[in-house]
py3Dmol code that shows the C-alpha trace and the ligand (Angstrom):
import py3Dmol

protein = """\
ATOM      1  CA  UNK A   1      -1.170 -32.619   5.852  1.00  0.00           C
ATOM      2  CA  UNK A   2      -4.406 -32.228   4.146  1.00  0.00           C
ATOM      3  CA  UNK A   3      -4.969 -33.763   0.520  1.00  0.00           C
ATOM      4  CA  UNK A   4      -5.703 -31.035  -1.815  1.00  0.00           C
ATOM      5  CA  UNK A   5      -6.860 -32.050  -5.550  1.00  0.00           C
ATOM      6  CA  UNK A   6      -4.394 -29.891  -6.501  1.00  0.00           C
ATOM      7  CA  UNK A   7      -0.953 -27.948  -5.039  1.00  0.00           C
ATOM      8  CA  UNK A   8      -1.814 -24.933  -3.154  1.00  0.00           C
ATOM      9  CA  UNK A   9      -0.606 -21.408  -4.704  1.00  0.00           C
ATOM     10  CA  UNK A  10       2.400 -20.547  -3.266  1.00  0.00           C
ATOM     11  CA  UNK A  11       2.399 -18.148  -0.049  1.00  0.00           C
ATOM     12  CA  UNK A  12       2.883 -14.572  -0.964  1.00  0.00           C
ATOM     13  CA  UNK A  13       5.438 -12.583   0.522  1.00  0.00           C
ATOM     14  CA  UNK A  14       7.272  -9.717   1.163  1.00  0.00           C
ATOM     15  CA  UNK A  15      11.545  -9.527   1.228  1.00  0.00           C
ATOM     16  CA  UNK A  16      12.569  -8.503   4.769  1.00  0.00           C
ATOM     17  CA  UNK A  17      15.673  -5.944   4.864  1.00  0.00           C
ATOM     18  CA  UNK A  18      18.939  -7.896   6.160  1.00  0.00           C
ATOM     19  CA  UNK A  19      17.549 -10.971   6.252  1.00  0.00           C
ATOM     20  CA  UNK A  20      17.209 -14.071   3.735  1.00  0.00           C
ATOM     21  CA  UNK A  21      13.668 -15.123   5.215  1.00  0.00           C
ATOM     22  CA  UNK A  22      10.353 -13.116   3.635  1.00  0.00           C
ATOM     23  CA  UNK A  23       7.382 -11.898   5.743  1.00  0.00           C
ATOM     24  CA  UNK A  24       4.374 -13.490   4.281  1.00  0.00           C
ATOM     25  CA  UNK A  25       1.231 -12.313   3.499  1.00  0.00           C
ATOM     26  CA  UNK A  26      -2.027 -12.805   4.712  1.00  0.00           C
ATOM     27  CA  UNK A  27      -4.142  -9.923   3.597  1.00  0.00           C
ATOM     28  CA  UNK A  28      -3.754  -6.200   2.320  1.00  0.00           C
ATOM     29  CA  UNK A  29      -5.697  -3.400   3.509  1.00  0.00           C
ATOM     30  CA  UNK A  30      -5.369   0.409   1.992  1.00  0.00           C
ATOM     31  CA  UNK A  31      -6.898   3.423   3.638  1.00  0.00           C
ATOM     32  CA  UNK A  32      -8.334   5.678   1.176  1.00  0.00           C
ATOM     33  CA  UNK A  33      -7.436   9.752   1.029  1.00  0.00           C
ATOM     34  CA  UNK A  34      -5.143   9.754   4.257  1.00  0.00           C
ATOM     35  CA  UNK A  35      -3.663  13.012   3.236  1.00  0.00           C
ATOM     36  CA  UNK A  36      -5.425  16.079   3.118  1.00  0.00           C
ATOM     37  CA  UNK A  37      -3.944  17.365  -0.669  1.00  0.00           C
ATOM     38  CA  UNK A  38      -4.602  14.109  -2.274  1.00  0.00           C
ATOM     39  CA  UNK A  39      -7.870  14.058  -0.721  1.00  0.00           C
ATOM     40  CA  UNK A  40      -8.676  17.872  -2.771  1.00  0.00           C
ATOM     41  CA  UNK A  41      -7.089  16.375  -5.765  1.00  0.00           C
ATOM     42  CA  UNK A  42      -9.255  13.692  -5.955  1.00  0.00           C
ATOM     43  CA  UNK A  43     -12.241  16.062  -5.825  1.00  0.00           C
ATOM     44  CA  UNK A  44     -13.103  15.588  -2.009  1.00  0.00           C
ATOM     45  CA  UNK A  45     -12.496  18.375   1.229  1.00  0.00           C
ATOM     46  CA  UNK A  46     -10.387  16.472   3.714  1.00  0.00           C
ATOM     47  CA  UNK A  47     -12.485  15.693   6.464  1.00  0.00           C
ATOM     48  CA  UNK A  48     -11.580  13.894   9.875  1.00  0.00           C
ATOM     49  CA  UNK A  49     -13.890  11.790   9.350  1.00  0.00           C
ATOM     50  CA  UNK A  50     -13.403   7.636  10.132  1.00  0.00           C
ATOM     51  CA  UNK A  51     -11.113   6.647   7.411  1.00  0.00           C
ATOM     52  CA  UNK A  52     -12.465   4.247   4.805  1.00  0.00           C
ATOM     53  CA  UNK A  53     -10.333   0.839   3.662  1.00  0.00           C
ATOM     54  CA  UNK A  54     -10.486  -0.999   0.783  1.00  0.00           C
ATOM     55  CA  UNK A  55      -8.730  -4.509   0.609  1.00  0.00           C
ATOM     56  CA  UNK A  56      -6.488  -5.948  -2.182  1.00  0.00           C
ATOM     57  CA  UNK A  57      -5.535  -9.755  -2.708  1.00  0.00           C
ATOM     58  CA  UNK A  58      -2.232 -11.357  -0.560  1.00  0.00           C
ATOM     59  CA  UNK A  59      -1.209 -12.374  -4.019  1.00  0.00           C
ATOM     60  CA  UNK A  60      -1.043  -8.668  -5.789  1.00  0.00           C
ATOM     61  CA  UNK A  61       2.474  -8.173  -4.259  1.00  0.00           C
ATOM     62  CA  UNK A  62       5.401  -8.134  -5.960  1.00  0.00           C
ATOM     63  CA  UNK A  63       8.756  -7.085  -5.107  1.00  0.00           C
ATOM     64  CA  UNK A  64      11.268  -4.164  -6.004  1.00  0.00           C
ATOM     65  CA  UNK A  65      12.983  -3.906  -9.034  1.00  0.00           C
ATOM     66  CA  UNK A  66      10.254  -5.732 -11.015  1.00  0.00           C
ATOM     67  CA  UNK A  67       9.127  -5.041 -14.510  1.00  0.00           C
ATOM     68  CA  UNK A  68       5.023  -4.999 -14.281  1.00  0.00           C
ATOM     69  CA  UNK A  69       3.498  -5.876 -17.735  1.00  0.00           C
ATOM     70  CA  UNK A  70       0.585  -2.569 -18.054  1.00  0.00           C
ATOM     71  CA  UNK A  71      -2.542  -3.875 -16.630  1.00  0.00           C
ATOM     72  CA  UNK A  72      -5.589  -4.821 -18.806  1.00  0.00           C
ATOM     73  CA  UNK A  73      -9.014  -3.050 -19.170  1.00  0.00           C
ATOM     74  CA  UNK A  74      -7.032   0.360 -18.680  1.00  0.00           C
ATOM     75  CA  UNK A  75      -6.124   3.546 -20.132  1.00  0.00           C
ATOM     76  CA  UNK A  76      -5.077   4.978 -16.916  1.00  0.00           C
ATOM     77  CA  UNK A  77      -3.007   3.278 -14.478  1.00  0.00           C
ATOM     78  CA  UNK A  78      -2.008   5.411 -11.909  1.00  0.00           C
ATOM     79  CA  UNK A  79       1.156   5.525  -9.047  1.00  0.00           C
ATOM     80  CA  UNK A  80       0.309   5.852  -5.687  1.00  0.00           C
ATOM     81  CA  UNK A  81       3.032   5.994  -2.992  1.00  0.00           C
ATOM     82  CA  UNK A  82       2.636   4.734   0.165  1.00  0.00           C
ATOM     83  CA  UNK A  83       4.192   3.871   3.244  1.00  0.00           C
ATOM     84  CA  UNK A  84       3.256   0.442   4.310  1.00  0.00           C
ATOM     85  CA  UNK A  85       2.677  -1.283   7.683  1.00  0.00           C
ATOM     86  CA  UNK A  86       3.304  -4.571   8.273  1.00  0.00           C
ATOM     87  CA  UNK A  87       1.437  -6.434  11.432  1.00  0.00           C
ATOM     88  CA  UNK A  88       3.281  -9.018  13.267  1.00  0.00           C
ATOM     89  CA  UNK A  89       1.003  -9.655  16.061  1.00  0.00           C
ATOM     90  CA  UNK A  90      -2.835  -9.852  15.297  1.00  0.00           C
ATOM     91  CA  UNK A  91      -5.833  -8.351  17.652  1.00  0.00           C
ATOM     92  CA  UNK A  92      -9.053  -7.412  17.700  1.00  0.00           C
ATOM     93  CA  UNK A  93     -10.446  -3.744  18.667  1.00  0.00           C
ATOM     94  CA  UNK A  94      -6.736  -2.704  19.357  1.00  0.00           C
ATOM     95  CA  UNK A  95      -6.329   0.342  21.751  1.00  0.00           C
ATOM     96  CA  UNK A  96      -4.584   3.096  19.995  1.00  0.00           C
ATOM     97  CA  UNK A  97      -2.430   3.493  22.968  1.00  0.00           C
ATOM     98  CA  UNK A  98      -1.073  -0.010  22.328  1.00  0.00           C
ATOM     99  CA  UNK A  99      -1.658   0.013  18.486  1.00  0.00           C
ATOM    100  CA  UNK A 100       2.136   0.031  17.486  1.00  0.00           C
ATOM    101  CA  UNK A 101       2.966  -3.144  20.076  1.00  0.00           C
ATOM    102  CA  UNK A 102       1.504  -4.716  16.507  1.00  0.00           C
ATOM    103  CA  UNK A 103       3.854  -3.792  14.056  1.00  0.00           C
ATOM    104  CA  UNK A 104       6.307  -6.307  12.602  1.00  0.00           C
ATOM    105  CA  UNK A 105       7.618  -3.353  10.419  1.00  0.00           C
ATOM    106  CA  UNK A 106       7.620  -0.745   7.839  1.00  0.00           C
ATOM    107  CA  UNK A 107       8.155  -0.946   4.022  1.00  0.00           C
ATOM    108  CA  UNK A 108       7.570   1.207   0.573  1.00  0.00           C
ATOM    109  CA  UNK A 109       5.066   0.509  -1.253  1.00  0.00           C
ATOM    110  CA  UNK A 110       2.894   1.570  -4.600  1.00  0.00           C
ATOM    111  CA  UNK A 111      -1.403   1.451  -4.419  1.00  0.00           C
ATOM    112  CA  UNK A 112      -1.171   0.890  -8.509  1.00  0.00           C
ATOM    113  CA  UNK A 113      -4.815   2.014  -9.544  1.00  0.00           C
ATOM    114  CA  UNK A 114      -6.651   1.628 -12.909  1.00  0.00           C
ATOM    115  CA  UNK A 115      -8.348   5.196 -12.228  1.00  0.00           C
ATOM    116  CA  UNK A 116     -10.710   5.084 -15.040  1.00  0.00           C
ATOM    117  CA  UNK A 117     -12.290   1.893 -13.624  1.00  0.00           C
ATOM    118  CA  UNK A 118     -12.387   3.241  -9.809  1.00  0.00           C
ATOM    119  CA  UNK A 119     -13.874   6.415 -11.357  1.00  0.00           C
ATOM    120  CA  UNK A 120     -16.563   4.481 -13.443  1.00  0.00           C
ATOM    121  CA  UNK A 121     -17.013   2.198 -10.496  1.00  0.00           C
ATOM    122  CA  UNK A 122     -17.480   5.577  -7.952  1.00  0.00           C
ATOM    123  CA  UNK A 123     -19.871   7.022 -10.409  1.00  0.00           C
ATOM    124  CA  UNK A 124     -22.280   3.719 -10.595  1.00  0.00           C
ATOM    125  CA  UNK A 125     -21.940   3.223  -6.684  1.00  0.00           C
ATOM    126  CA  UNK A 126     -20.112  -0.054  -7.116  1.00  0.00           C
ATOM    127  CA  UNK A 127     -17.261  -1.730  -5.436  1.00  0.00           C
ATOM    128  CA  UNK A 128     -13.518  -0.645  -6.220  1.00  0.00           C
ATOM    129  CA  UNK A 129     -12.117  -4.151  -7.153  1.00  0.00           C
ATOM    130  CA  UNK A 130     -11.424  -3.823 -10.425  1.00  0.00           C
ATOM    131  CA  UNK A 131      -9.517  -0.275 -10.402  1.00  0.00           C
ATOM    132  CA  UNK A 132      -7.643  -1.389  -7.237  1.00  0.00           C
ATOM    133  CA  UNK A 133      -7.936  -4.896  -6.714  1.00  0.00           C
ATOM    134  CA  UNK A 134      -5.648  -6.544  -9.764  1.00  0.00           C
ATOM    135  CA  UNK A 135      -2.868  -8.679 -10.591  1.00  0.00           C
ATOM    136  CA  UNK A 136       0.424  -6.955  -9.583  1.00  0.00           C
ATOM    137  CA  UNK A 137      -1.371  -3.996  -7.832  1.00  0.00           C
ATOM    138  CA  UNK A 138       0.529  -3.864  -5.288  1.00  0.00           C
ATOM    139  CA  UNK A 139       4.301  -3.744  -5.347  1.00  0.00           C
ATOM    140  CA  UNK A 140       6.079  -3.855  -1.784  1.00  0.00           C
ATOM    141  CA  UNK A 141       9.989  -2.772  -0.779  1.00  0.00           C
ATOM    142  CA  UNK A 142      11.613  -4.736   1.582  1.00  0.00           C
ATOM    143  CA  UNK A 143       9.900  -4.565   5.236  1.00  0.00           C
ATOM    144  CA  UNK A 144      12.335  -3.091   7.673  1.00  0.00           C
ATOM    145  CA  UNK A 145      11.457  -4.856  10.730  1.00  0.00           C
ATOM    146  CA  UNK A 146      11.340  -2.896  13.781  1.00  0.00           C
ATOM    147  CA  UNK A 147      13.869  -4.175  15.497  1.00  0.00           C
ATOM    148  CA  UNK A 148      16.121  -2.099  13.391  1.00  0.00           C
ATOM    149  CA  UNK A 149      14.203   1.334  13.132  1.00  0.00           C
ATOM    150  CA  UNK A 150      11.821   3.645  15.118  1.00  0.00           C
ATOM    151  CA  UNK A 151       8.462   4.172  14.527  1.00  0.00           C
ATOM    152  CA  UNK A 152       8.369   7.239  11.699  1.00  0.00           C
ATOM    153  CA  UNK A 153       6.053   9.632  12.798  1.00  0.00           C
ATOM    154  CA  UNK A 154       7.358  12.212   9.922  1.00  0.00           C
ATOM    155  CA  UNK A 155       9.305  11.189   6.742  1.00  0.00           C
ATOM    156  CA  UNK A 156       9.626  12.967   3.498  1.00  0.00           C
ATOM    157  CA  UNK A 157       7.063  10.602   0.581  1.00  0.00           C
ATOM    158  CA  UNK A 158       8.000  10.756  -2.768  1.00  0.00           C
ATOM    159  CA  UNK A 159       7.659   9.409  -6.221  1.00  0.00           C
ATOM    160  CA  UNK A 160       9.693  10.483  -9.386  1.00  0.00           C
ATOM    161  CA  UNK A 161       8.654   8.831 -13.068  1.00  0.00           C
ATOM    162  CA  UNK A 162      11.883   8.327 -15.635  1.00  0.00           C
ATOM    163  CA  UNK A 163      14.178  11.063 -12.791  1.00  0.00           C
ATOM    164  CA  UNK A 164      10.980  13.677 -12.301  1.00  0.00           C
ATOM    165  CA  UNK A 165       9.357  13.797  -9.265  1.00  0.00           C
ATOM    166  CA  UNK A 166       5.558  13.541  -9.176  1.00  0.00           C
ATOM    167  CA  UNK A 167       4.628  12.986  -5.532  1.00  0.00           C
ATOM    168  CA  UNK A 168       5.665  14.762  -2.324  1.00  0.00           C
ATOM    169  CA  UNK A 169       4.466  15.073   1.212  1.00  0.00           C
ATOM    170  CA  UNK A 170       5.251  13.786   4.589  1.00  0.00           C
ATOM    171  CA  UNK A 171       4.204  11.148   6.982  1.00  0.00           C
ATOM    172  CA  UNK A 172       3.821  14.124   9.624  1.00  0.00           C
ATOM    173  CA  UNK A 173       0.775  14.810   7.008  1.00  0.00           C
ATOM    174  CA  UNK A 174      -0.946  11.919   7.905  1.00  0.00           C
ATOM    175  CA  UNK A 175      -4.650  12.633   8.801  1.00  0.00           C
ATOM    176  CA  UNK A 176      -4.843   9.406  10.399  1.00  0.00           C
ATOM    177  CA  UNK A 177      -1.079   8.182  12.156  1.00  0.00           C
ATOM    178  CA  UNK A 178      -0.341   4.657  12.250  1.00  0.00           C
ATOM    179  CA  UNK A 179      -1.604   3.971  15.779  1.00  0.00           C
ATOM    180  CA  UNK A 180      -5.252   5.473  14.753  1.00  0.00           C
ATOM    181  CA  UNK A 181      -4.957   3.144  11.395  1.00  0.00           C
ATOM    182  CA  UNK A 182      -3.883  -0.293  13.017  1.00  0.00           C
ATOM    183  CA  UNK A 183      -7.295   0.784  15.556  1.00  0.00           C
ATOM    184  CA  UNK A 184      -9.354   1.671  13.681  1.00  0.00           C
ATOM    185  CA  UNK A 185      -8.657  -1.178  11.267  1.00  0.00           C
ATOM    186  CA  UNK A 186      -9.563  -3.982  13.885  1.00  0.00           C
ATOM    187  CA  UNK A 187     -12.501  -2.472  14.706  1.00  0.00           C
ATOM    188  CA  UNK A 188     -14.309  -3.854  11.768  1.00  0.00           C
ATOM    189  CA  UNK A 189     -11.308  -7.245  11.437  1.00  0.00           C
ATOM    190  CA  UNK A 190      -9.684  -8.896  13.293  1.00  0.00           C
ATOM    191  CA  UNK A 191      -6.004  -8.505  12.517  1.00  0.00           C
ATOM    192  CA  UNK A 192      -3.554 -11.145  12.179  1.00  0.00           C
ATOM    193  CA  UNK A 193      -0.087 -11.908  11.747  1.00  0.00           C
ATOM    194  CA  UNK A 194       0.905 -10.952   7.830  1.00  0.00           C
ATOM    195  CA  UNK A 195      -1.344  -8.603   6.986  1.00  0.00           C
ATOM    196  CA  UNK A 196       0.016  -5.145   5.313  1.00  0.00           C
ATOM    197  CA  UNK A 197      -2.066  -1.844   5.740  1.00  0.00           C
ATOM    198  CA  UNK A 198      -0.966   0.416   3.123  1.00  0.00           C
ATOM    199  CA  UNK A 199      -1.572   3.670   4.515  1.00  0.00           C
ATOM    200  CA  UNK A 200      -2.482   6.582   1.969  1.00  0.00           C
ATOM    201  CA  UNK A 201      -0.988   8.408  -0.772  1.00  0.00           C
ATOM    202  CA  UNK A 202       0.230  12.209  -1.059  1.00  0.00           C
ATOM    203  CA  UNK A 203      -0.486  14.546  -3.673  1.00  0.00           C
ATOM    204  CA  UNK A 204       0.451  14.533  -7.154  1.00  0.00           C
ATOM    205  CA  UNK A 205      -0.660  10.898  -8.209  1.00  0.00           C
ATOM    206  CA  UNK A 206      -0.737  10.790 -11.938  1.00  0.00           C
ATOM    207  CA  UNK A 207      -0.532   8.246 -15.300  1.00  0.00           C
ATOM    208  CA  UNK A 208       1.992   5.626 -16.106  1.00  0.00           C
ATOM    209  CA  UNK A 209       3.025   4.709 -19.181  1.00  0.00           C
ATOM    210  CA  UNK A 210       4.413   1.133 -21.026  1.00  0.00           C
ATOM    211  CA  UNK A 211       8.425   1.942 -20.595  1.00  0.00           C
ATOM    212  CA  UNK A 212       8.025   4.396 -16.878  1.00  0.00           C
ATOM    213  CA  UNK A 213      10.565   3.787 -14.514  1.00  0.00           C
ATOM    214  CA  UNK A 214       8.831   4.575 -11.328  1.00  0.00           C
ATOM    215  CA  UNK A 215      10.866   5.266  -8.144  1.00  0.00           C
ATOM    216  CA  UNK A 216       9.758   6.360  -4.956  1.00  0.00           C
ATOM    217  CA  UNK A 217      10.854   6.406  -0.767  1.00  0.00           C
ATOM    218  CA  UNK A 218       9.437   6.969   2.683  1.00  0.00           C
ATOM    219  CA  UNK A 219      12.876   8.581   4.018  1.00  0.00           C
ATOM    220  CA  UNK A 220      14.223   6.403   7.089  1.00  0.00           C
ATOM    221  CA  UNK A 221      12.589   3.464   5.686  1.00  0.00           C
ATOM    222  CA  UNK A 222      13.760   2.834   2.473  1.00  0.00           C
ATOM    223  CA  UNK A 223      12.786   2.751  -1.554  1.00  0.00           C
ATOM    224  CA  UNK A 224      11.048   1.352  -4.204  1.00  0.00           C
ATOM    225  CA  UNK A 225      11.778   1.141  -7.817  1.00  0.00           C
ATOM    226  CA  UNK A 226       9.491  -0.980 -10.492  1.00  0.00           C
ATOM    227  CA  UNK A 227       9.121  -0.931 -14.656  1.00  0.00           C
ATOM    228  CA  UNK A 228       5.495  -0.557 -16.006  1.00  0.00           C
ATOM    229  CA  UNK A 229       6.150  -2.748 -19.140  1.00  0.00           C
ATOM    230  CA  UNK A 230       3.893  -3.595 -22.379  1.00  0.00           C
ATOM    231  CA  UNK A 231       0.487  -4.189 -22.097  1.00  0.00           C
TER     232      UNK A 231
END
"""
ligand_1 = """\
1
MN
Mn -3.844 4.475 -2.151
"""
view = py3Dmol.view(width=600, height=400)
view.addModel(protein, "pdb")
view.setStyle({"model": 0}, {"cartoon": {"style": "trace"}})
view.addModel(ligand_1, "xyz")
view.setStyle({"model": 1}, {"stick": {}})
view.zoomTo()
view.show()
């Protein structure tokens, strides 16, 4: 064991459904407008082109049925559902044809944005960090490994605030699957064991507020429920 001056942070993780043991985390990637309506909403016509990524800290997850103090430096924190891939076998300039070999599993999760900041930082050409990148940004469901489940090609998405819905679409929306994702992804990384790719958000993202119960599912994988509290 190495000597460190002082105790490592603990790992980050992820609950696994059934089990007692927790997948842990190693890094979080999130592909950015990976459905064509969110893509107009945000201002942009969908395009195939490559998908972009953006990366978040192992240490912004937290798990269901948390209470998330409202971020600082915001006025508008925003939900964005997504269904999230979790690797289980690493790889470098994966073959699409092979690309789901990788996955350990598939959970719910929430891309928790402080939109004014990404905006600013979009406007002034600089990097996304600090509307994406913050402390408790990215909540994560239980992974269901898949052992137990199939691969979802389609799958109703949605998110209700306080019993309204907000966000709907499908997985079978997807302008880049899974397979295409994982590839693509370890083109420019090598992928390793741990990592999560959280892998776009439908239409209808929108403000939280100190007091929102936020819910949301991927149907056949499971749900996600969190508490924005006081600032
Ligand atoms: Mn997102």
């Amino acid at each position: 064991m190495a000597d460190f001056v002082f105790p490592p942070a603990n790992q980050p993780s992820v609950a696994v459904a059934g089990s007692e043991a927790r997948f842990p985390v190693r890094r979080i990637f999130c592909v950015g407008r990976n459905y064509a309506a969110h893509a107009r909403e945000m201002g942009h016509e969908p395009e195939r082109e490559p998908p972009f990524f953006f990366t978040k800290p192992a240490d912004a997850v937290v798990d269901t049925d948390t209470v998330i103090p409202y971020p600082s430096l915001t006025k508008d924190l925003h939900h964005e559902i997504e269904m999230v891939v979790a690797i289980g076998k690493g790889g470098s300039d994966i073959d699409p044809a092979h690309a789901l070999d990788h996955v350990y599993g598939y959970a719910v999760g929430l891309d928790l944005t402080r939109r004014d900041l990404q905006g600013e930082a979009k406007k002034k050409g600089r990097p996304w960090d600090w509307g994406k990148a913050f402390d408790r940004s990215s909540p994560c469901g239980p992974i269901v490994p898949i052992a137990e489940t199939d691969h979802p090609s389609e799958g109703r998405v949605w998110l209700a605030v306080n019993g309204e819905i907000r966000q709907e679409g499908n997985l079978d929306e997807l302008i880049w699957p899974v397979a295409d994702v994982i590839a693509l992804c370890s083109q420019a990384m090598e992928l390793k064991a741990g990592d999560l790719i959280y892998t776009g958000t439908p239409a209808g993202v929108g403000a939280l507020q100190p007091g929102d119960k936020v819910e949301g599912g991927v149907d056949g994988i499971g749900e996600i429920a969190i508490t924005i509290g006081e600032a």
